[in-house]
N, C-alpha and C positions, 0 to 999 in steps of 0.2 A: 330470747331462749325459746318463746314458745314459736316463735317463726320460723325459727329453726326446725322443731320438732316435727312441725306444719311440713316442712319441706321434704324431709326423712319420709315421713308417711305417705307423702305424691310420688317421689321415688320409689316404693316399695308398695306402691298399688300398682304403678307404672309399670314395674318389674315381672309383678303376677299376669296384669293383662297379658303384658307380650310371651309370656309362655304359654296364657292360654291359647293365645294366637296360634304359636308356633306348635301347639299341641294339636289344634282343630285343624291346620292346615297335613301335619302327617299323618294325621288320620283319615282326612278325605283324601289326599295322594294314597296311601294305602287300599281307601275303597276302590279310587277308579281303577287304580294298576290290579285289583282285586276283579274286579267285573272282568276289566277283558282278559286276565290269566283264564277265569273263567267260562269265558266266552271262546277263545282261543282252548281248552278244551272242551269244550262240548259241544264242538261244531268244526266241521274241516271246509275249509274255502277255496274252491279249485277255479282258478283265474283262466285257466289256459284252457276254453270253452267254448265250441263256434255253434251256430245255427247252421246245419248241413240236413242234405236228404238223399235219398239215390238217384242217381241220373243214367242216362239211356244216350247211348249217343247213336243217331239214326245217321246210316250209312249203305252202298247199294251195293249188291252182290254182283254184281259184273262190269264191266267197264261202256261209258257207251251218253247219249243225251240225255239229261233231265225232259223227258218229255214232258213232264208235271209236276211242280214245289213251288208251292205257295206260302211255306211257315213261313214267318219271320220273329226275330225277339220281340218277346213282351208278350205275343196270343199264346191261348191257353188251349188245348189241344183234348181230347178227350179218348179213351180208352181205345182200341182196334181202329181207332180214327186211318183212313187214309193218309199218309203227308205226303205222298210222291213216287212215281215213278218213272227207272232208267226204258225208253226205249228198247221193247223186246225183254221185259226184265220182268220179274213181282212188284207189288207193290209193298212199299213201305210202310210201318203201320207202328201208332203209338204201343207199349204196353202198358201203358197206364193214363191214367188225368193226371195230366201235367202242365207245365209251365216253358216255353220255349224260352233259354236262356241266350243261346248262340244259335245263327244261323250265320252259316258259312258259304252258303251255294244260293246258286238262282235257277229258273228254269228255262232252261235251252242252255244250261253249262254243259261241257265234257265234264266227267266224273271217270275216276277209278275205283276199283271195287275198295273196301275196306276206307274208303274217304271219307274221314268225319263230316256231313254236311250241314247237321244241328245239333245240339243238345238240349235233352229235355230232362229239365227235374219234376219228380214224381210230387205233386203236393199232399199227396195223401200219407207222405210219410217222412213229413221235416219232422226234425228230433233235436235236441242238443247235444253235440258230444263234446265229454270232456276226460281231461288225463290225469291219472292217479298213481302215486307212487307206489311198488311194491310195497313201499312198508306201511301203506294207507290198506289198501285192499281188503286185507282179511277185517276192517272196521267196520266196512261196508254190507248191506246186502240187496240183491234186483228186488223190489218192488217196495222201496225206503223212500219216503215222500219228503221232497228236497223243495227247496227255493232257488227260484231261478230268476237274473235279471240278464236284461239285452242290452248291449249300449247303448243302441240308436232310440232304445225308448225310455231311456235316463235311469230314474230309482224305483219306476213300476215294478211292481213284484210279481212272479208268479209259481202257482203249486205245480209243482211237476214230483214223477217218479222215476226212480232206476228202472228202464226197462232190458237192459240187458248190460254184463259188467262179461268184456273178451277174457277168455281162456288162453290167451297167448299173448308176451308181450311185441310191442311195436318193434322193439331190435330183433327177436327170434321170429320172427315174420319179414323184415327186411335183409335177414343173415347176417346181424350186425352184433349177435346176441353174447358173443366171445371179443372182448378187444384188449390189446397186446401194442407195448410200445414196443420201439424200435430195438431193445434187447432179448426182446420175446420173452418179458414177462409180463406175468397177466395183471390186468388195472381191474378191481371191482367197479364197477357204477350203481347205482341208481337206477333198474329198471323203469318203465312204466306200463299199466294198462290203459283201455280206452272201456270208457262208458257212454250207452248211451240212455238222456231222458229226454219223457216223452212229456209235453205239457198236458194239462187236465184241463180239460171245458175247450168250449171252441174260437181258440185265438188264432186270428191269421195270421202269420208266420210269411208268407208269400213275400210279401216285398224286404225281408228281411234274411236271405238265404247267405251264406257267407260272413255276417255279422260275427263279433267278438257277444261272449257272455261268461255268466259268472253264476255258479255254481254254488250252492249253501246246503250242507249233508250236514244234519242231526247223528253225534256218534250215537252206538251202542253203547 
């Protein structure tokens, strides 16, 4: 009899642990799902984000021989810099400190006027740009200090700010801004804008031009 009772009562301590078990486990599932709902609002994550700058594409105003072009990619060129010129022609000349990305021509080529022969990105003003939904935008404001990572340099982090959010979007700029199937009724979509940030302190950016990054905005 009393073995029995003995047995009753292992059962029914047994019974309470595994509740409290099953109690402590939906409450920590609750916490985590509870962080990142959290997290997921107070923070907006824009994936679709490259490393880009402005570029110059050097070309000769009349048709005729490379009498002089020595860029090639990879050299780094400097402001008013000479690069070249056509026989009988001007000279060619950087507008900025840059970075020669392409070189397309040699010297003693035939060239025609408007012939892309190099391109040079500007390093004085790589930035990140990335894309926001219309219904994100109005969350946002230019000079909101974000977190930015690069691919190519894994989960480094870095402070950057909105320094400019476009007044127009990418369809209404490409005249793409009205679309209509095949009955000529209209489809809503999904606008987007473009933003760009700018990193803080002085990270070289250079060998990283065209990269994929990732965007982390602090909501209002």
């Amino acid at each position: 009899m009393n073995e029995k009772n003995e047995n009753t009562k292992k059962k029914g301590k047994g019974k309470i642990i595994a509740v409290l078990l099953i109690t402590l486990l939906l409450a920590g599932g609750a916490g985590i799902g509870g962080f990142f709902i959290w997290q997921s609002a107070g923070y907006l994550v824009l994936d679709n984000a490259r490393v880009t700058t402005t570029y110059f594409a050097v070309m000769p105003s009349i048709p005729g021989t490379l009498e002089r072009f020595n860029i090639y990619t990879g050299r780094y060129v400097s402001q008013n810099e000479v690069l070249g010129w056509v026989e009988g022609g001007e000279s060619m000349r950087s507008p900025f400190d840059g970075l020669v990305v392409a070189s397309n021509a040699r010297q003693g080529q035939t060239v025609s006027p408007m012939e892309q022969l190099a391109l040079i990105a500007d390093t004085g003003s790589i930035h990140v740009e990335a894309f926001i939904d219309e219904t994100d935008v109005g969350r946002i404001r230019a000079g909101q200090i974000v977190t930015v990572t690069i691919d190519p340099l894994g989960n480094q982090q870095f402070e950057g700010y909105i320094s400019n959010i476009s007044a127009i979007t990418s369809a209404e700029l490409t005249g793409q801004a009205m679309f209509f199937n095949t009955g000529g009724n209209f489809t809503r979509v999904t606008h987007i804008f473009s933003l760009e940030v700018s990193i803080i302190g002085d990270v070289n950016l250079n060998s990283f031009i065209g990269a994929n990054a990732r965007v982390r905005i602090p909501l209002r």
